[in-house]
C-alpha positions as CSV (number, residue, x, y, z in Angstrom):
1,X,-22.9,72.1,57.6
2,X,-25.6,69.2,56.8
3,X,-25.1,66.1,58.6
4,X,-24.9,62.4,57.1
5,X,-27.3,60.3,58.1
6,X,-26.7,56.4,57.8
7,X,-29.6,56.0,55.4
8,X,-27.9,58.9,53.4
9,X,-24.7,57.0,53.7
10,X,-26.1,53.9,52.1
11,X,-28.1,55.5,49.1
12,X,-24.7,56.9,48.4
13,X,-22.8,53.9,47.6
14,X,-26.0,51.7,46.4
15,X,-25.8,54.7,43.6
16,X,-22.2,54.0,43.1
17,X,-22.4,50.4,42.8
18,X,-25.3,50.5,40.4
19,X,-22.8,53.1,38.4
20,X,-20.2,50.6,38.4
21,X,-22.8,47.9,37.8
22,X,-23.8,49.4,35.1
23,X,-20.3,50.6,33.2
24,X,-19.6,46.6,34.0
25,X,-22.3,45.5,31.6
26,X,-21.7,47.6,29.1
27,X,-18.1,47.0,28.7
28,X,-18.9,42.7,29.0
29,X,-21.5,43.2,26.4
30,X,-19.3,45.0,24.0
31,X,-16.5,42.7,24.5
32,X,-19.2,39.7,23.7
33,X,-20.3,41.4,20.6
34,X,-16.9,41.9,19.2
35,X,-15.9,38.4,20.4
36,X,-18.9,37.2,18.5
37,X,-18.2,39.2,15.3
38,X,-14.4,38.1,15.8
39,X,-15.9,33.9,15.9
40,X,-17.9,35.1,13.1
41,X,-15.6,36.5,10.9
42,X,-13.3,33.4,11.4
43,X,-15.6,30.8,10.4
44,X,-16.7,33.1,7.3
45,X,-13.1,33.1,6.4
46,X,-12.4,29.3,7.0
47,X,-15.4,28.7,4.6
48,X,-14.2,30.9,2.1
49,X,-11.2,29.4,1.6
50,X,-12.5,25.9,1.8
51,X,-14.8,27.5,-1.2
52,X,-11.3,28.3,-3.3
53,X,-9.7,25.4,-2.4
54,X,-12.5,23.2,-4.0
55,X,-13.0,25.4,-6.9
56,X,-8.9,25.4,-7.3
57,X,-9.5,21.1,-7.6
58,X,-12.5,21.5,-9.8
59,X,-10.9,24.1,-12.2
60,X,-7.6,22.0,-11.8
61,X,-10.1,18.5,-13.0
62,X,-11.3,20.5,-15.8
63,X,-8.0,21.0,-17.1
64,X,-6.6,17.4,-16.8
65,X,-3.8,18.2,-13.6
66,X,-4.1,15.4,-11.3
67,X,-4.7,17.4,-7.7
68,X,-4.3,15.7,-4.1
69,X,-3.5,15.7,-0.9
70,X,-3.7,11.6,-0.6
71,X,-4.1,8.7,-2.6
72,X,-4.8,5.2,-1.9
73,X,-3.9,2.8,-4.7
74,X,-4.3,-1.2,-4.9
75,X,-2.7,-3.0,-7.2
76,X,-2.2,-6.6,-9.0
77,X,0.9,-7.5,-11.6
78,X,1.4,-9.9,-13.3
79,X,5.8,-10.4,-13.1
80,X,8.1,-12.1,-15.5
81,X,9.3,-14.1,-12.5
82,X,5.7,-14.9,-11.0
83,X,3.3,-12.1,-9.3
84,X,1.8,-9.8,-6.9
85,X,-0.2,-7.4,-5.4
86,X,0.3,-4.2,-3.3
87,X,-0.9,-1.3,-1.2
88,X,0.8,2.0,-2.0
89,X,-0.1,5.2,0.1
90,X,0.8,8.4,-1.5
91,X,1.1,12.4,0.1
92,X,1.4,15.0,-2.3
93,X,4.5,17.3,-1.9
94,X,4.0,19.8,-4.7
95,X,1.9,19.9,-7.5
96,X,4.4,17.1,-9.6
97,X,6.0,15.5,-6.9
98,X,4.5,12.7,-4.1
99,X,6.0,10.7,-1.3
100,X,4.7,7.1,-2.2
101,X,4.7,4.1,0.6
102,X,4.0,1.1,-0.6
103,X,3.3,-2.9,1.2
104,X,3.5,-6.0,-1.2
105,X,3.5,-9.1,-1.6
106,X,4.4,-11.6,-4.4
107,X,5.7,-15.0,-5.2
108,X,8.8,-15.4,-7.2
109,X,8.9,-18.5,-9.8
110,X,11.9,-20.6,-11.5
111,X,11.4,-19.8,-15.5
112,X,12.5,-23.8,-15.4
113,X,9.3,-24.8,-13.6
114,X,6.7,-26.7,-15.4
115,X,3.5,-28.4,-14.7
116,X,3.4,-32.3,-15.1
117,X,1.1,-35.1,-14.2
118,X,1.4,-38.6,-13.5
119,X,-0.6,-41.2,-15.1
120,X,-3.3,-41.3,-12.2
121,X,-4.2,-37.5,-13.3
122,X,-7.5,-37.6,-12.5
123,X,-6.7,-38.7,-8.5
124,X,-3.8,-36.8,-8.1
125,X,-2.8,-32.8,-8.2
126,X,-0.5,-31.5,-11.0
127,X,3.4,-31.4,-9.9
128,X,6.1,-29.6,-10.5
129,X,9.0,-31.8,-11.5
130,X,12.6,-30.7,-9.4
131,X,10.9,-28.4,-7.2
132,X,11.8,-28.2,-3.8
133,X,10.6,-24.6,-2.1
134,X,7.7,-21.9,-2.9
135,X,9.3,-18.8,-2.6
136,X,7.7,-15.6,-1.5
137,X,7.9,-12.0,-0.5
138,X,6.6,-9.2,1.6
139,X,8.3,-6.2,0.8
140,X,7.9,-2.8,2.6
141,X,8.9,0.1,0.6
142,X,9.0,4.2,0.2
143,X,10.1,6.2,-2.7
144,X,8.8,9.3,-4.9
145,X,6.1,9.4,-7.6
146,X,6.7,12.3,-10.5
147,X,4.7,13.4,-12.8
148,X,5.9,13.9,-16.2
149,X,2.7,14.9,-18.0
150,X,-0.7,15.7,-16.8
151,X,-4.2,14.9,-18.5
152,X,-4.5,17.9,-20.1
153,X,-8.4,17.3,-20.2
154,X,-10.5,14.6,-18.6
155,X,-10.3,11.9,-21.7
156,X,-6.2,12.6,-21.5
157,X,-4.2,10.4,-20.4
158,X,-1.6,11.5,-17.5
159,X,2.2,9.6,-17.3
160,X,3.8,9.9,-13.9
161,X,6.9,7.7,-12.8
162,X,8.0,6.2,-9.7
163,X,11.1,4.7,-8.0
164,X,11.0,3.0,-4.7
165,X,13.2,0.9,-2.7
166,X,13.2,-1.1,1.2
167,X,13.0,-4.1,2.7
168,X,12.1,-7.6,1.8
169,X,11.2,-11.1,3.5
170,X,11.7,-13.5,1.7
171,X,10.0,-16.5,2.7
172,X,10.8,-20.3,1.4
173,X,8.1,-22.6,2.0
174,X,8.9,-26.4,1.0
175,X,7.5,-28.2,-1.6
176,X,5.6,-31.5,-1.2
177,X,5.2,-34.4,-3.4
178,X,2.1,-37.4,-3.4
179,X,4.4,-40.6,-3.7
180,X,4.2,-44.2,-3.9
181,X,6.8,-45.9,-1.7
182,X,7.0,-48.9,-3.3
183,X,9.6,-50.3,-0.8
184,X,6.4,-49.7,2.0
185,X,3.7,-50.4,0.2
186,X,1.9,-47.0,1.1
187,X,1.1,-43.5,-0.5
188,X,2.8,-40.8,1.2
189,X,3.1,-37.4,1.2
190,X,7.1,-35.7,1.1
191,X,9.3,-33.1,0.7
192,X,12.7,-32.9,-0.6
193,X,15.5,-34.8,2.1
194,X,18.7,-36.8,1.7
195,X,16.5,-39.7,3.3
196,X,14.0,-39.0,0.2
197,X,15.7,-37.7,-2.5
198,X,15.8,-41.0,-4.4
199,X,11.6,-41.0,-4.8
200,X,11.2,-37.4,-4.8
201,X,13.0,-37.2,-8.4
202,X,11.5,-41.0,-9.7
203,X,9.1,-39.9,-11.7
204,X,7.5,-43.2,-11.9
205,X,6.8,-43.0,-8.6
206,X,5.3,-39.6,-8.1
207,X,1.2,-39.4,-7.9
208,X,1.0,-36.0,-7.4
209,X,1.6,-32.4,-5.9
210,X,0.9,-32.7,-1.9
211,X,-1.6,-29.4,-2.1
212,X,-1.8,-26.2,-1.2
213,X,-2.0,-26.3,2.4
214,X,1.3,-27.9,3.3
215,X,4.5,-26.5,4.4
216,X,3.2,-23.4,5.9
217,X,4.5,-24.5,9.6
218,X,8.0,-25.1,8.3
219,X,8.6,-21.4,6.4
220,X,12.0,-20.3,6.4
221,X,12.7,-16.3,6.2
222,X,15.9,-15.1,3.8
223,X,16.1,-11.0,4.5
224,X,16.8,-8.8,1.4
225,X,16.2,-5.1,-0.3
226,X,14.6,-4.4,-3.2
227,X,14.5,-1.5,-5.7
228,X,11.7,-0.7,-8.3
229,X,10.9,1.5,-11.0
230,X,8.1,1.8,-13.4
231,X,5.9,4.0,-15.6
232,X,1.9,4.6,-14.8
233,X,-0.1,5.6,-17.3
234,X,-3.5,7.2,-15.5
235,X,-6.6,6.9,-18.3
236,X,-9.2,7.6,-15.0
237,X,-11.6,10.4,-16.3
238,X,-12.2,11.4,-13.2
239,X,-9.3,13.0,-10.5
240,X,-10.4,11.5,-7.1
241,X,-10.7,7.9,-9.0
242,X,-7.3,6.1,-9.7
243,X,-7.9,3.4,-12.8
244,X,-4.4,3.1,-14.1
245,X,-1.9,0.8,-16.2
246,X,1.9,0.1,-14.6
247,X,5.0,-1.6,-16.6
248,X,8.2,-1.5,-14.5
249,X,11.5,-3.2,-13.9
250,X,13.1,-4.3,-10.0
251,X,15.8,-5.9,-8.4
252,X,15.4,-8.0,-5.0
253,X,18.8,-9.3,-3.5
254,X,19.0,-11.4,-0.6
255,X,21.4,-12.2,1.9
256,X,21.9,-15.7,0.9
257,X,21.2,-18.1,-2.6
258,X,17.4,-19.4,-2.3
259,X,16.7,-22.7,-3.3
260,X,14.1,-23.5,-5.9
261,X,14.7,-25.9,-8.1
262,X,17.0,-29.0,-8.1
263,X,19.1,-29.9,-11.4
264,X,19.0,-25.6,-11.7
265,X,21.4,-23.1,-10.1
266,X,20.5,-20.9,-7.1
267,X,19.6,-17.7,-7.1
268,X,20.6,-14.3,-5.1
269,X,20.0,-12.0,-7.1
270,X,16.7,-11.4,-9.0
271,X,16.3,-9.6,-12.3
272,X,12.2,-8.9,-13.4
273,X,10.0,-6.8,-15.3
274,X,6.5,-6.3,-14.6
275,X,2.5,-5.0,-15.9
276,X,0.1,-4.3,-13.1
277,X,-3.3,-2.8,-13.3
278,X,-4.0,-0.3,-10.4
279,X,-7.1,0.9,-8.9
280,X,-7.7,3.8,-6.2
281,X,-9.2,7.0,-4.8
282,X,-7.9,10.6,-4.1
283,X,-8.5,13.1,-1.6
């Protein structure tokens, strides 16, 4: 029987261990191929379908369907009760309908008010005569877009129609008046009080609208909900460009009457229609 030397002994099992060594590799390097190919085959795939997706929107463009994920649209109206401008965000849900949110801001106006001057126009700011608060609004809203008819080419124009509703904060800020206080012998600036409510209605002693910038450390906030709805007519040629034409109707109700206007009844409820150009993009 042959004996085993110790150098036998370790040729043995450096031959095994470069065996195993060796089925090792191979079986690493086959997995790394086919984890490779796999990767491969992936990103091949992502980019194929990224590929139908923006043929889908071109093909979709060509035939007048407005196509989105997202749209960002700006707008300015003019009211029949004053104006605004908004921010509307909207997230397409299916190819007619869109969940629309929407931040605005406007400025409601008594259909009494009227510009006047005094007889030292040309020192003096026009006035509103019996006004007593600027009243405004930032409204925060949600609601659905639909869309009733698409382009049906890029020169067509599409008609989609929306109805939101939410919150509103309305916002009285108080009027000032240029006077001249006879009794004082002084020009002074004031706003509607018991104290002055003699020589904030005397015409003859009014000189003047106090400006712009008064009043804005005294605001006064009314809470309320509003609800709107309104027609857009989209003329854009192009799908990822919003250029659009708006004419609505809303309703803002607050939790108690504002004050506007002296001589004229307050208001809780208000009733207006509106025409607002809008401008945007699509993704």
């Amino acid at each position: 029987m042959p004996k085993f030397t110790l150098q036998d002994f370790k040729r043995y099992y450096v031959k095994k261990l470069l065996l195993i060594g060796t089925i090792f590799i191979i079986a690493f390097s086959s997995q790394a191929q086919d984890s490779t190919r796999s990767k491969r085959s992936l990103k091949e795939e992502r980019r194929e379908e990224k590929k139908q997706r923006i043929n889908s929107m071109i093909r979709q463009e060509e035939e007048g369907v407005l196509s989105y994920y997202k749209q960002s649209v700006f707008g300015l109206e003019l009211r029949t009760n004053g104006y605004g401008a908004f921010y509307e965000l909207g997230k397409m849900k299916s190819p007619r309908r869109s969940n629309i949110y929407s931040l605005e801001i406007s400025e409601i106006k008594d259909d009494k008010e009227d510009k006047s001057s005094s007889g030292a126009f040309f020192f003096g700011n026009p006035f509103i005569y019996g006004k007593i608060n600027n009243f405004y609004q930032v409204k925060l809203g949600m609601g659905q877009q639909y869309v009733f008819g698409q382009k049906g080419n890029k020169n067509g124009v599409a008609v989609t129609g929306i109805y939101q509703g939410g919150f509103s904060m309305g916002m009285l800020r108080p009027y000032y008046l240029e006077i001249n206080d006879v009794n004082n012998n002084q020009a002074r600036t004031i706003k509607y009080t018991p104290k002055d409510s003699a020589l904030f209605v005397d015409n003859s002693a009014i000189l003047g609208g106090g400006g712009f910038g008064k009043g804005w450390n005294e605001l006064k906030m009314q809470p309320g909900v509003f609800i709107k709805t309104a027609l857009r007519f989209d003329y854009g040629r192009y799908n990822e460009m919003v250029s659009a034409l708006e004419i609505g109707l809303s309703v803002e109700a607050y939790a108690k009457k504002i004050p506007i206007m002296l001589f004229n009844e307050d208001k809780q409820i208000f009733f207006q229609g509106h025409i607002a150009i809008l401008f945007g993009r699509r993704k």
